[in-house]
C-alpha positions in Angstrom: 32.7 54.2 136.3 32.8 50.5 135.0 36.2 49.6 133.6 36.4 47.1 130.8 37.9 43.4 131.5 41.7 43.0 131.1 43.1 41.5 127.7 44.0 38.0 127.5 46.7 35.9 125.3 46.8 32.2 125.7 50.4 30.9 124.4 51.2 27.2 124.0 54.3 26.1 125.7 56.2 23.6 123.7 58.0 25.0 120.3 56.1 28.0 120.9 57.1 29.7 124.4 60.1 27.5 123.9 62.4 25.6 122.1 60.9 21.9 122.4 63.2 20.4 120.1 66.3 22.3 120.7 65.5 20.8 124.6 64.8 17.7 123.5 68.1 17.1 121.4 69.9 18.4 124.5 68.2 15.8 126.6 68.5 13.1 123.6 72.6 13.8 123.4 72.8 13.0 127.0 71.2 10.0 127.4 73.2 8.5 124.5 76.1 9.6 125.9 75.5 8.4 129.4 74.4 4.9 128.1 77.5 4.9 125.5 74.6 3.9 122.6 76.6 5.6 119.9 77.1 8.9 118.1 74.8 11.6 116.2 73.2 8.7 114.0 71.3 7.8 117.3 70.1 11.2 118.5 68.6 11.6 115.0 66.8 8.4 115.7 65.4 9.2 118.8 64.4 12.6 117.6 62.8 10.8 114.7 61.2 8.5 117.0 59.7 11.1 119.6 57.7 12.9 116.5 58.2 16.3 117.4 56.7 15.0 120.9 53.3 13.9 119.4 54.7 10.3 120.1 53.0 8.9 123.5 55.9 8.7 126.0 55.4 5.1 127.0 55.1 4.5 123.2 58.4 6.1 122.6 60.2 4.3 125.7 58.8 1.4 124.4 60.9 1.9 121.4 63.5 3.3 122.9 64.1 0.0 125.2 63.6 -2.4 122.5 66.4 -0.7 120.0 68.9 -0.9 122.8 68.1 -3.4 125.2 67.5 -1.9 128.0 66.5 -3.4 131.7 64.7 -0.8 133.4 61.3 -1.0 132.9 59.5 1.6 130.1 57.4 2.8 133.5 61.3 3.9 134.9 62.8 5.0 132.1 59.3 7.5 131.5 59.9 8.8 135.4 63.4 9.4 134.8 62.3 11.1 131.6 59.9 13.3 133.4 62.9 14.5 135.8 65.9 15.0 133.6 64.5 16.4 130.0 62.2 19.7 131.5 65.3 21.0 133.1 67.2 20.7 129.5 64.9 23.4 128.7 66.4 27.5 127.9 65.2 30.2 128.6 63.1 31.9 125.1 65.4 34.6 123.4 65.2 38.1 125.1 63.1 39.1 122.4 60.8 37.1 123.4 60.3 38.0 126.5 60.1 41.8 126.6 57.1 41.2 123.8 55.2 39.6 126.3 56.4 42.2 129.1 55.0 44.9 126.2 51.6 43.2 126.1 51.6 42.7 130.1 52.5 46.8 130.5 49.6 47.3 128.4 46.9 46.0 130.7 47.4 42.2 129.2 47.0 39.2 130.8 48.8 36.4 129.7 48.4 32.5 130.1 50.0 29.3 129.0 48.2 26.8 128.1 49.6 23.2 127.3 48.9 19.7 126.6 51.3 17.2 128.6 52.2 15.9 132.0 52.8 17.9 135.4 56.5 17.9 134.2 55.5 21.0 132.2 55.4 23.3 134.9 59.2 22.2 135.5 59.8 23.7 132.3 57.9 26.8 132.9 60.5 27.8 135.7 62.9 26.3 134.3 62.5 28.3 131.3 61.9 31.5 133.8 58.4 32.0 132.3 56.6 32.1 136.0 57.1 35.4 136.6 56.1 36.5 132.4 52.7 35.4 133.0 49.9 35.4 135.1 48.7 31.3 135.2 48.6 28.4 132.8 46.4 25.0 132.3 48.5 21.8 131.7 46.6 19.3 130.7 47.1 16.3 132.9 46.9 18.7 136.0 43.2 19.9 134.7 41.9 17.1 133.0 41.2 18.5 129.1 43.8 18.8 126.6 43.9 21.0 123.3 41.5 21.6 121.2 38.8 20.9 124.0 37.3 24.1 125.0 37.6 23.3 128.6 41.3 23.5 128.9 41.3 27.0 127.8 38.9 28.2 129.9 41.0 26.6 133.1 43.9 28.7 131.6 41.7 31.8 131.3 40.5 31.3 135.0 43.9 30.9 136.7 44.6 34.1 134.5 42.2 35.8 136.4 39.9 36.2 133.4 37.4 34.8 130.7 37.7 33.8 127.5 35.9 37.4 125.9 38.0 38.8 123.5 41.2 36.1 124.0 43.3 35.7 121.5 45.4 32.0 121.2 49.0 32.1 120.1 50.5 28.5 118.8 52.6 26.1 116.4 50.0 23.1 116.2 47.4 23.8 113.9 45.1 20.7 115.5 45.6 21.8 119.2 46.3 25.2 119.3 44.5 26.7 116.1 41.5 24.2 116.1 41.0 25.1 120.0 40.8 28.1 119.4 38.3 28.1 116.7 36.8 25.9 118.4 36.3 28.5 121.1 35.9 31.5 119.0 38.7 33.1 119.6 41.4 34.9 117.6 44.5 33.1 117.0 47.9 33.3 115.4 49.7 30.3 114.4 53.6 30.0 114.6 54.3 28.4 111.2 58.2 27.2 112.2 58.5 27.4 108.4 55.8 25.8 107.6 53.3 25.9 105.1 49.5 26.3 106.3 47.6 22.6 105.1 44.9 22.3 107.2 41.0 22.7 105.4 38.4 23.9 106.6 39.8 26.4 109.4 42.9 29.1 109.6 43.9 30.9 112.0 43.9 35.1 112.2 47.3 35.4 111.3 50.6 33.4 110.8 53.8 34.4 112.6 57.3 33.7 112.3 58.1 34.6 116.0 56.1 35.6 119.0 57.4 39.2 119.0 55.5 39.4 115.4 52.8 37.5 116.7 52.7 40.4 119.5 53.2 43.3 117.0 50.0 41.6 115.1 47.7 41.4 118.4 48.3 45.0 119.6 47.8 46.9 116.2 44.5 44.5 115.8 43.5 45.6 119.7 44.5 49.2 118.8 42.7 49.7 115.7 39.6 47.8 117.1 39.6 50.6 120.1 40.3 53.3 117.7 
């Protein structure tokens, strides 16, 4: 008797999984605190100035230590970084969680798979998302970030898997959406409130949450079987 291979989701980490920026203003309140650099006015700024994350860290340090004079140099101030703002991160909302425990009971695999440094698997545990899934790829760990193909096949691997059938579950339209077009595969982009404006490409489905994004993949996988 041959059995079929298991199901697999790839989820992005960052503003998907979790709350980036909800960590990241945590992490921004302290360090202007700590360094007594003034009030919400500068928090806004540095939350303007990190870009949602897209900003290259060394970039934004770079910034960060020429508005406020700072000594340490932008190599220091990116370790510290790397230490203190993963473990700002919260654990995703309960809802979140038993959707992906739903898909799992099914006979899903699941996978993260993420662009960023080796910081991210801080935030992985941190967030309590080891034990949710079965692997994830971070990029600088495995040498391809989003949209190349390569990175999701290293996230399908340490899933135990291939890419057959995968579906890819994410807010960023160029890393998450693209990649998986790119790929073939089905995807379902978290839209955060946003309005679709990429051409030429769309994903399967747009989501609100990853417990809708969930509800969307199993009907799909149900009535495919049926």
């Amino acid at each position: 008797m041959t059995t079929s291979p298991p199901r697999l989701a790839l989820f992005d980490l960052d503003n998907t999984l979790i709350d980036r920026a909800g960590a990241f203003r945590i992490w921004a309140s302290a360090f202007i605190s700590e360094r007594t650099l003034g009030g919400q006015p500068e928090i806004e700024w540095l939350e303007e100035a990190d870009s949602d994350g897209l900003t290259p860290r060394s970039e934004f340090f770079a910034q960060v230590s020429s508005r406020y004079a700072l000594p340490e140099p932008v190599e220091d101030l990116v370790a510290a970084y790397r230490h203190d703002y993963p473990r700002c991160v919260r654990p995703p909302p309960e809802e979140t969680r038993a959707a992906l425990r739903d898909l799992r009971e099914r006979g899903w695999k699941i996978g993260i798979v993420t662009n960023g440094s080796r910081s991210q698997q801080t935030k992985i545990a941190t967030a309590g998302l080891a034990e949710e899934v079965d692997g994830w790829a971070i990029s600088e760990v495995v040498g391809s970030r989003k949209p190349e193909p390569a990175i999701f096949h290293a996230a399908a691997s340490a899933c135990g898997c291939t890419l057959e059938g995968a579906w890819v579950i994410g807010d960023s339209a160029r890393a998450d959406i693209a990649g998986a077009t790119a790929c073939g595969l089905s995807s379902i982009w978290i839209s955060r409130g946003r309005e679709w404006m990429e051409e030429g490409y769309r994903p399967d489905a747009i989501a609100d949450t990853i417990a809708e994004a969930v509800a969307h993949i199993l009907a799909r996988s149900e009535h495919s079987s049926g």
